[in-house]
N, C-alpha and C positions, 0 to 999 in steps of 0.2 A: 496483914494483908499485903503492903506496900513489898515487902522479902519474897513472900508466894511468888507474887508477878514477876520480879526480879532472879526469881531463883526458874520459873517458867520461863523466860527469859532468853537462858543461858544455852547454849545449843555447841555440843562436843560431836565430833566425829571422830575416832576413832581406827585405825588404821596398824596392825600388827602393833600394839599399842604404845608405840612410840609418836606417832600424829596425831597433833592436837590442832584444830582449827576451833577458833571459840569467836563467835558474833558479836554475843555481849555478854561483860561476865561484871556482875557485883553483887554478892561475893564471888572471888574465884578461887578454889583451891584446885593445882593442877602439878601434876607430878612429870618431870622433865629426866630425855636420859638424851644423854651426846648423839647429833645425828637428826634432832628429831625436825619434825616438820610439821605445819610450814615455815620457814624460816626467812625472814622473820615472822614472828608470834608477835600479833596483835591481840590486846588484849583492851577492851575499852569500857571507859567509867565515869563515873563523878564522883566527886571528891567534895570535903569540907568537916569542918568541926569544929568542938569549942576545946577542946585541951591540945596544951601546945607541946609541939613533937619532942624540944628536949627531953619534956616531962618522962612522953611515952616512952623514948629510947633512952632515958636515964646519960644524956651526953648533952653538950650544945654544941660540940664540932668532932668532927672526925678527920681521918686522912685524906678523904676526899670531899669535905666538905662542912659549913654549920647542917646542922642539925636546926632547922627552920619552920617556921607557920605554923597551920592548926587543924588536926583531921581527929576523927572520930578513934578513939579508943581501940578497937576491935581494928584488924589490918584490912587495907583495900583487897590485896591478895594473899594469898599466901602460894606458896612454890617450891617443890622437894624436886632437887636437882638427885638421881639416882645415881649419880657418879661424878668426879671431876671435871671442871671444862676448864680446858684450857685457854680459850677466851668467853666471855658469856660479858653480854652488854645488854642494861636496862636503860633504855632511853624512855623519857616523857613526853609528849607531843601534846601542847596545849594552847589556845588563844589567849589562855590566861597564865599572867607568873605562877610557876609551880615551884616544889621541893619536892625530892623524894627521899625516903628512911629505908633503909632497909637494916632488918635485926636478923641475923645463921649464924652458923657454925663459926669461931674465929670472931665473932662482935658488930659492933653496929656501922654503915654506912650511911654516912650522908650527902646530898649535893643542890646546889641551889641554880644553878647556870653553867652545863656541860657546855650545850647548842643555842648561845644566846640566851633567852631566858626561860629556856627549857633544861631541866633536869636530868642527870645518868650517872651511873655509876657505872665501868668495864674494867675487865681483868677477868685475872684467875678465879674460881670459887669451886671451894668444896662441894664434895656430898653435903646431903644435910636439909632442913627445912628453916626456908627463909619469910622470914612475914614482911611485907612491902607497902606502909605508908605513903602517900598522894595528899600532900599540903598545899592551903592556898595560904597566903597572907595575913590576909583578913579574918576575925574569929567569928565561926559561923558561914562563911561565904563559901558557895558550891564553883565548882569549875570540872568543865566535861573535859577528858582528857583520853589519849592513848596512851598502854604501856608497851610500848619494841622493844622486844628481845631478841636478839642475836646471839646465836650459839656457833662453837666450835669442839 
């Protein structure tokens, strides 16, 4: 029941289909091409879980970061970028310590404190479908969050 309302929830507008505006999304899967709007893409959620993200992303650090905290199994988002960007940035926006995972094309990111004690990963990224974990610390504990994206 609790998914229904959450997936009722979700509200896309659509726009020669490259414009995504989404209210609230959990789950969200949403497919990105270079250009798109509105930019940035908000995307917002809650978060928490009992297995811990090493596990999920099979790493405990990456190039940009540990691989930290504890979120549910299944990904907060997932996200098929249709083509290359040449900058594309996932920023976290929380009152509470986050991490974020991301597992595409090319392997897993992770980062713990981009913006203070908020989380992001930016650069280059592939085509390809990216699935994007939202950690908190603590095993089991929820925390309401935005995800900003920034594309070029």
């Amino acid at each position: 029941m609790r998914s229904t309302i959450a997936i009722a929830a979700l509200t896309i507008i659509s726009i020669a289909g490259n414009s995504i505006q989404l209210a609230y999304s959990q789950p969200a899967n949403i497919t990105l091409s270079p250009q798109f709007a509105p930019n940035p893409l908000e995307l917002k959620g809650k978060t928490g879980g009992a297995e811990a993200v090493s596990e999920i992303t099979g790493q405990a650090v990456t190039p940009t970061g540990p691989c930290t905290g504890f979120a549910n199994t299944d990904p907060d988002h997932t996200i098929t970028l249709k083509a290359f960007f040449k900058q594309l940035s996932m920023e976290v926006e929380s009152s509470q310590d986050t991490a974020i995972a991301i597992r595409g094309p090319g392997g897993v990111w992770c980062n713990d404190d981009f913006q203070g004690k908020n989380p992001g990963v930016t650069g280059q990224w592939l085509a390809g479908k990216y699935e994007i974990w939202i950690s908190t610390y603590g095993k089991n504990q929820t925390a309401p969050y935005v995800l900003k994206i920034t594309g070029q």
